[in-house]
C-alpha positions as CSV (number, residue, x, y, z in Angstrom):
1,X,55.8,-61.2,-10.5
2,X,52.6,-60.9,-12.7
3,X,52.6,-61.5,-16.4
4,X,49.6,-59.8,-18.3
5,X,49.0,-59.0,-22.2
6,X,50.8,-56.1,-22.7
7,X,48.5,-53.0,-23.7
8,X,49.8,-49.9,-25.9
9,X,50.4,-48.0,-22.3
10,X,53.1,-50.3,-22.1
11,X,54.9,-49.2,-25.3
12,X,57.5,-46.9,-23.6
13,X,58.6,-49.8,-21.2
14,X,58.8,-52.6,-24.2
15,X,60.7,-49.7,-26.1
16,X,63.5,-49.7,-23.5
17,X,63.5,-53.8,-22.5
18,X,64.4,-53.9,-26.5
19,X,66.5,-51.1,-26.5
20,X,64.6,-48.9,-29.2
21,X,66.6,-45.9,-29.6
22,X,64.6,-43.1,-27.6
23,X,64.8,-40.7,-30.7
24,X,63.0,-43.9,-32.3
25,X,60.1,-43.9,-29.9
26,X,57.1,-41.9,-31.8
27,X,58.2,-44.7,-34.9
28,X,57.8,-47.7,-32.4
29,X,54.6,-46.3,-31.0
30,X,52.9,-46.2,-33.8
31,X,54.2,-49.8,-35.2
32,X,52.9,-51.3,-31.5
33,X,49.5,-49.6,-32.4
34,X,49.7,-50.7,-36.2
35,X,50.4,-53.7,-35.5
36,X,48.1,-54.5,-32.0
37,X,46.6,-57.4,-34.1
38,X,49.3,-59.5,-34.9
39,X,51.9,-58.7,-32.8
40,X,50.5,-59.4,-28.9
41,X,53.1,-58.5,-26.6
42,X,53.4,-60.0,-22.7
43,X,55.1,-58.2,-19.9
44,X,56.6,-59.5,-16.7
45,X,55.9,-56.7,-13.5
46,X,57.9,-56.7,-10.8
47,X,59.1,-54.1,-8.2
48,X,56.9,-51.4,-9.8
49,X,58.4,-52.2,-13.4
50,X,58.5,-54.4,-16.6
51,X,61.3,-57.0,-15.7
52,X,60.4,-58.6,-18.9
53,X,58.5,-59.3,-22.6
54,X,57.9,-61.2,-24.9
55,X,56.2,-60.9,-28.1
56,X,53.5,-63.2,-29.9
57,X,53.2,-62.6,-33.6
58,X,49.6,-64.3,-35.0
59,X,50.2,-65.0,-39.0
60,X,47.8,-66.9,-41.5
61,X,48.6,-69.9,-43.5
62,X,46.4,-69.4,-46.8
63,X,43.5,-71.7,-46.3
64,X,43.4,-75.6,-47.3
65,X,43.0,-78.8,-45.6
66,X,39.4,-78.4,-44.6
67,X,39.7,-74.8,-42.8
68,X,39.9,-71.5,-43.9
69,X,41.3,-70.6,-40.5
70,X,44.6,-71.4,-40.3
71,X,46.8,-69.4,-37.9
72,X,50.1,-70.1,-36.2
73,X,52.0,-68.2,-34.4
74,X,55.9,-67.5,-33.9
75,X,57.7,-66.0,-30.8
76,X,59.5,-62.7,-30.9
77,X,61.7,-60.7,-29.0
78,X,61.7,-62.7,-25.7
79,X,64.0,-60.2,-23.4
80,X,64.6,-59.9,-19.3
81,X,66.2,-57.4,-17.7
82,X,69.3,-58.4,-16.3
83,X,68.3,-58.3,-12.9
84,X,65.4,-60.5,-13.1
85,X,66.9,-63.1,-15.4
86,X,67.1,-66.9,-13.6
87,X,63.5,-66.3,-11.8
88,X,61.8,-67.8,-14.1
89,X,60.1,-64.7,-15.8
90,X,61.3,-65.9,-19.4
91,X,59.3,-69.2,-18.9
92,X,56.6,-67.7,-17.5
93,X,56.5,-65.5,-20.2
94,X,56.6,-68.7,-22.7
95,X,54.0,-70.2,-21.0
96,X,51.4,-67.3,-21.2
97,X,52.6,-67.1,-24.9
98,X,51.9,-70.4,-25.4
99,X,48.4,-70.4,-23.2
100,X,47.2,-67.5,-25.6
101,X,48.3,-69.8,-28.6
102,X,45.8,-72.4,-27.1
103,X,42.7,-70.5,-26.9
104,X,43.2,-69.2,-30.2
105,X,43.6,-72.6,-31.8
106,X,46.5,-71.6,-33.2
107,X,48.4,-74.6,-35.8
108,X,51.8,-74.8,-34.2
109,X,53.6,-71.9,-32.6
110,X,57.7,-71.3,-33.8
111,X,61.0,-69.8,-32.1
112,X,63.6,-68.5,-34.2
113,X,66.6,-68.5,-31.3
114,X,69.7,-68.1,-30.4
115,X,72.0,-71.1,-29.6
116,X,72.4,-70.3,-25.8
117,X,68.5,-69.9,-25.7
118,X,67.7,-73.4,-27.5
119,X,67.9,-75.2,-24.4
120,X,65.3,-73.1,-22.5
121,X,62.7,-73.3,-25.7
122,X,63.4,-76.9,-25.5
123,X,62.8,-77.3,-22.0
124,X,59.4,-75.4,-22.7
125,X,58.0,-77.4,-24.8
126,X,59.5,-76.6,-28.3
127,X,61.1,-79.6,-30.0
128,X,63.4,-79.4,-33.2
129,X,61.8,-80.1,-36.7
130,X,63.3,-81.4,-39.4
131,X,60.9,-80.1,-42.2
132,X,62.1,-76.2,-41.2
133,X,64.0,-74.9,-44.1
134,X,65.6,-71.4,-43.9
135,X,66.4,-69.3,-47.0
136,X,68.8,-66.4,-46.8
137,X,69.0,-64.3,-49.5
């Protein structure tokens, strides 16, 4: 299994891991390409094809505290194939996510999840925070 930065070659692959409808896939192209600076997505290979991806979306935090460079990031859209799921290919997908958030400096990196998925962002490193508050309009 290799995981690599996914490139915008990759779109019609991440388009069916997330199940983008197929008359929707000119629209997801070109939001991949708009977006290729804050939205870095990572694919898992295997056997010839993308087993898995994840998606690392780089935001700014307005600029304070001694830097103007502020960025976190937040994971999105973390998805294996059914076949390939229990290999280890979400982790290893969190862990080049969170390798990427290293070299950039980035603040603190966030996981909006699921409850069956807590457990595995826990056991990767996230912990829960009391200071996140959600607003739902």
């Amino acid at each position: 299994m290799i995981v690599r930065r996914g490139v915008l070659e990759d779109a019609a692959a991440l388009a069916e891991v997330q199940g983008i409808n197929p008359t929707d896939f000119p629209a997801y192209v070109d939001w991949v390409a708009a977006h290729a600076e804050s939205h870095l997505p990572f694919v898992a290979e295997g056997d010839g094809q993308v087993a898995g991806a994840a998606w690392l979306h780089i935001a700014e935090r307005v600029p304070g505290y001694g830097s103007l460079d502020r960025q976190y990031g937040d994971v999105q859209s973390v998805m294996v194939r059914e076949r390939y799921r229990n290999q280890g290919i979400g982790s290893a997908l969190i862990a080049a996510i969170l390798t990427e958030a290293r070299v950039r400096g980035l603040l603190h990196v966030t996981v909006h999840s699921g409850r069956r998925a807590v457990d595995f962002y826990v056991r990767s490193g996230f912990s829960h925070h009391r200071q996140l508050l959600l607003w739902k309009p």
